[in-house]
N, C-alpha and C positions, 0 to 999 in steps of 0.2 A: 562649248562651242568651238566646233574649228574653224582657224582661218588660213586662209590660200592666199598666193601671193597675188601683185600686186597687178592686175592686169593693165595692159593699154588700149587706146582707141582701136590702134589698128588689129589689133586682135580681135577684137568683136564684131570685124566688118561684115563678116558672114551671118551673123546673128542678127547683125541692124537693117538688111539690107530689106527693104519692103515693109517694113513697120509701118509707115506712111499709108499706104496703099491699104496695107490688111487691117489696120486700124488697131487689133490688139484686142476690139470687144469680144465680150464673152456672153452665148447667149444663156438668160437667167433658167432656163429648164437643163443648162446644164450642172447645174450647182442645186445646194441643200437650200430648203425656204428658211426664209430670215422672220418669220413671223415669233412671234412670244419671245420669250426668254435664250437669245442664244449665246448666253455670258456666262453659263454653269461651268463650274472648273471641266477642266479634261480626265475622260474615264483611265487613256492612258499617254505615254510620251509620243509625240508628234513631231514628224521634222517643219522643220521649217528650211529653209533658202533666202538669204539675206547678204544685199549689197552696199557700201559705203566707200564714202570718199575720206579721207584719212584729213580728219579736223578734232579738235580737243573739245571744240562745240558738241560735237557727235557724242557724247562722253556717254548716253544712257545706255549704250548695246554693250560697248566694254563693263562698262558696271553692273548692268543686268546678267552681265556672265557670269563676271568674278564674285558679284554679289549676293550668286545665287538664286537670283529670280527668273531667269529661264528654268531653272532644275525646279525649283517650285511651282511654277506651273505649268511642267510633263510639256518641257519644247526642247528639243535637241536640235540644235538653230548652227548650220553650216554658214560660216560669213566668207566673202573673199572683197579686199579692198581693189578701187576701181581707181586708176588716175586723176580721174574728173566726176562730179555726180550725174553730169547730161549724159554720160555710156550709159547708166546703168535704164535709165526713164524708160527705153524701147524694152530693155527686157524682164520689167517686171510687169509693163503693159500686155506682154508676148506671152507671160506665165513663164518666161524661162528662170525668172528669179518672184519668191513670193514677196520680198519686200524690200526698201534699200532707205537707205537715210542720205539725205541730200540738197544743197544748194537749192535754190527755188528759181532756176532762171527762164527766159522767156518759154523756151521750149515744154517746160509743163505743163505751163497754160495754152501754148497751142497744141502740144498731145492731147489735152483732154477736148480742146476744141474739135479735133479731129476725129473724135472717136475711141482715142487710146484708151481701155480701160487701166486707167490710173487715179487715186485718188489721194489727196494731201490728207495725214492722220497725226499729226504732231507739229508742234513746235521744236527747236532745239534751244540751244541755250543760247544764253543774251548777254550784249556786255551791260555793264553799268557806268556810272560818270567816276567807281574806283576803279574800273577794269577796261583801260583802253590800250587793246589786246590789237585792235584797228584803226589807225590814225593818218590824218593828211599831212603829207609831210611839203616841206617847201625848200628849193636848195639854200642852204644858210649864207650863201653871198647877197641873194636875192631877199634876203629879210635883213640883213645889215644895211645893206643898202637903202632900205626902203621902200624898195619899189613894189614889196609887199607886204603886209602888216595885217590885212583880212581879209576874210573869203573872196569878197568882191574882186580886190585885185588879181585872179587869177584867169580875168576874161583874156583869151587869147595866148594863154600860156598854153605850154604842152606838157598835158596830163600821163602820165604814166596805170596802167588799169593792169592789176593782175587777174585778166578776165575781159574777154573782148564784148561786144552790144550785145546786152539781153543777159550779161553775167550776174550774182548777187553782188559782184564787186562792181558793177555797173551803176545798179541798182543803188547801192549805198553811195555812192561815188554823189551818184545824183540828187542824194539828200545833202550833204554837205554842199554841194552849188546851188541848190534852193535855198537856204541858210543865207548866204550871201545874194540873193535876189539874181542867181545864175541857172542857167539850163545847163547841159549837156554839150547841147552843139555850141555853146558858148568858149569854149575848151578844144584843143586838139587833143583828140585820146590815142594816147600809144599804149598798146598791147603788148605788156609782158610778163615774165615769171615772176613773180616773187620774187625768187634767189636774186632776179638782174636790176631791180631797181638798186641795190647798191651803185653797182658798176654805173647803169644809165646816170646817175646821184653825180659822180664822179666826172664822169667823160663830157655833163652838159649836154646828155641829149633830152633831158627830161629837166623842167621844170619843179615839178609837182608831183606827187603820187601818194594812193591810197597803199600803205604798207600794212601787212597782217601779218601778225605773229609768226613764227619766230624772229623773223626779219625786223621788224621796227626798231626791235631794243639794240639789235649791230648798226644800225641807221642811224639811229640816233645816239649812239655810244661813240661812231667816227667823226660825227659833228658835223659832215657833207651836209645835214640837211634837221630841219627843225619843227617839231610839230606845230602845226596851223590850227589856232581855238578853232573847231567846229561850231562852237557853241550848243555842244550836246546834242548833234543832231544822229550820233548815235549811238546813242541811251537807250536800252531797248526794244532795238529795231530786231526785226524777225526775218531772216534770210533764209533758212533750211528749217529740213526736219522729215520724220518719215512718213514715207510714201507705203501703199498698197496697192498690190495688182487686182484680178480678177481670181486667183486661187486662194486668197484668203478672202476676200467680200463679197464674192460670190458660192464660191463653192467649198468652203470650210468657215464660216465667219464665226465659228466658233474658237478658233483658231488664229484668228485676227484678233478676234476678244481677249484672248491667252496672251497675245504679244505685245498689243499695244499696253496691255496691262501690266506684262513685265518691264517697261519702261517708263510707263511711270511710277511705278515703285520704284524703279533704280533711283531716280530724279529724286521721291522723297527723301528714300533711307541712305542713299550714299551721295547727292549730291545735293543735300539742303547745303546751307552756309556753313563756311567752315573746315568744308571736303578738302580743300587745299591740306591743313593741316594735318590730316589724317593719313599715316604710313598705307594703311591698308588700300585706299582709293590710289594715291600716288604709285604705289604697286602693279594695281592692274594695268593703269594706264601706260607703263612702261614695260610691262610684260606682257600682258594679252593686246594693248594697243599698238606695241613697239614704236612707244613715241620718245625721245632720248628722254632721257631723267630732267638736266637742265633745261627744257623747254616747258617741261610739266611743273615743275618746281618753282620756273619764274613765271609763268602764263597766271597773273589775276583769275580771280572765279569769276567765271558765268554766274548766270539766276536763272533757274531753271522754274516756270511755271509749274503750279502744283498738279494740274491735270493736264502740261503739257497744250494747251488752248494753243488755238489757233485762232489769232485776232482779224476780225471779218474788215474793219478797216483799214489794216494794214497789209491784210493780202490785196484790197480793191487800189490801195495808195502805189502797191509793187506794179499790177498788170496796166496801172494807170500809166505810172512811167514807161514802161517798155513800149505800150502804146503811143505815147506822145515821141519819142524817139527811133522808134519805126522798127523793135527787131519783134514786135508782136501783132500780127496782122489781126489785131478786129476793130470791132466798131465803139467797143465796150467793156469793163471787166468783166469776167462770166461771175454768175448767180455762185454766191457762196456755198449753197448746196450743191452746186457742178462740181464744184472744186474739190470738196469736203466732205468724206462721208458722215453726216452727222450723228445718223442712226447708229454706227456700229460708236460713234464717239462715246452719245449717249448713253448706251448700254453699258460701256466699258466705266463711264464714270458714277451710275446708280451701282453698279457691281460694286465699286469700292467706298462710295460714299451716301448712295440714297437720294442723290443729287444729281441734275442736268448738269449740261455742259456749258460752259459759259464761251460766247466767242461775239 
């Protein structure tokens, strides 16, 4: 697989510009029919066109490379990393890109509301109650002191969000203030990098903030600031994962079948429990991923789903949020099948197991 470097927003501006408008759908007489079996290996190697946002979550396209399950099921799969996972949503809607792996924020459930042909094909990986890779932090004067000690007390603080409304750090942001019987708007949200929650830590312009790897462990190694019990409110939780356009599910889903099923092979054979320990995994990820060594090395393991599922009440629990807080204009979560292409799921999961999809 090659990859290209690292694009930006504004680089794409040309590319995103009318998305909205042209909607992105594809009409179905323009593509191969999806009836019977369209999950047989491939006659011969296919490209593909694949985009991502650079997380260690993402782990199954790096592994699916280096671990040779693209070359085993005949995909010569071009990637290039995007800054954000929302660049990528208009252009795998557009066909300009066949697939991307990505944050789940508000804007994909209003893409698909809109028309966008996009649809969510995966889970990514998940932390666990050993792997809190993502943590609330609280400046450690303000927990000396007492003036906070759980969730609750943080009405009225000023939260720190690497990821502005309708982000998956939003989004999780939101489950740990439920936890404490808080909203959102209960909170001042300040919008910043990752890299800056130190400094804001520092300077007292931030109270509070959700920190994600690599950053937590410098956070909490300076002692500015102290992790806040969530009380496990994010065990599990499901933020990203790969998306499909209309050139694999419509018009090659043979070829959708080939990829999604190179990833979750990755998931089994190279990222069951344990991958941490293994040179070979550790490798890719710092050579095909270009993720530094030390952040691979200290980053706890994800759990990766065995068929990669996508949980129907926790994608309903996600657009429920962005809904109650306004950056997702509907009435309602859209039908799991809007969302989700099940069919090509299904296929891909009797292919390797004889079994439905569970979600």
């Amino acid at each position: 697989m090659n990859r290209s470097r690292v694009l930006s927003a504004a680089g794409l501006a040309v590319l995103l510009v009318g998305v909205t408008a042209c909607g992105g759908a594809s009409d179905d007489s323009d593509g191969r029919t999806r009836a019977g079996d369209f999950c047989k290996p491939l006659a011969k190697t296919e490209k593909v066109t694949f985009g991502s946002s650079p997380a260690l979550a993402f782990g199954t396209s790096v592994q699916a490379e280096g671990g040779g399950h693209y070359k085993n099921a005949k995909l010569d799969v071009k990637a290039s990393t995007f800054s954000t996972g929302q660049d990528v949503i208009a252009l795998v809607g557009r066909g300009q890109l066949d697939a991307a792996m990505v944050g789940f924020p508000a804007n994909v459930f209003s893409a698909i509301d809109q028309g966008v042909d996009v649809h969510i094909m995966s889970s990514d990986g998940q932390m666990t109650a050993q792997n809190p890779s993502t943590a609330m932090f609280v400046r450690s004067d303000l927990m000396k002191d007492g003036k906070v000690a759980r969730i609750s007390d943080l009405k009225g603080l000023r939260l720190g969000l690497p990821g502005g409304p309708g982000s998956a750090a939003f989004y999780m942001s939101g489950l740990v203030m439920e936890k404490g019987g808080l909203k959102l708007g209960d909170v001042k949200n300040v919008t910043l990098a990752p890299a800056d929650m130190m400094t804001a830590f520092q300077t007292k312009s931030i109270d509070a903030a959700l920190v994600t790897a690599p950053f937590d462990s410098a956070v909490e190694k300076s002692g500015v600031a102290q992790v806040l019990d969530s009380q496990g409110s994010l065990v599990r939780v499901q933020v990203g994962g790969l998306i499909m356009g209309p050139n694999l599910l419509k018009k090659r889903p043979d070829i959708g079948c080939a990829f999604l099923k190179a990833h979750i092979e990755a998931a089994r054979k190279e990222l069951a429990p344990g991958y941490s320990k293994r040179p070979e995994v550790v490798n890719r990820f710092v050579e095909l991923g270009k993720f530094p060594r030390p952040l691979v090395e200290s980053t706890p393991e994800y759990v990766y789903d065995n068929t990669l599922a996508v949980d129907r009440a926790k994608l309903e629990g996600m657009q429920s949020m962005f809904i109650e807080q306004g950056s997702l204009k509907l009435k309602a979560p859209l039908p799991y099948d809007k969302v989700v292409d099940v069919q090509l799921r299904d296929q891909v999961v009797k292919s390797l197991d004889g079994a439905s999809t569970k979600h």
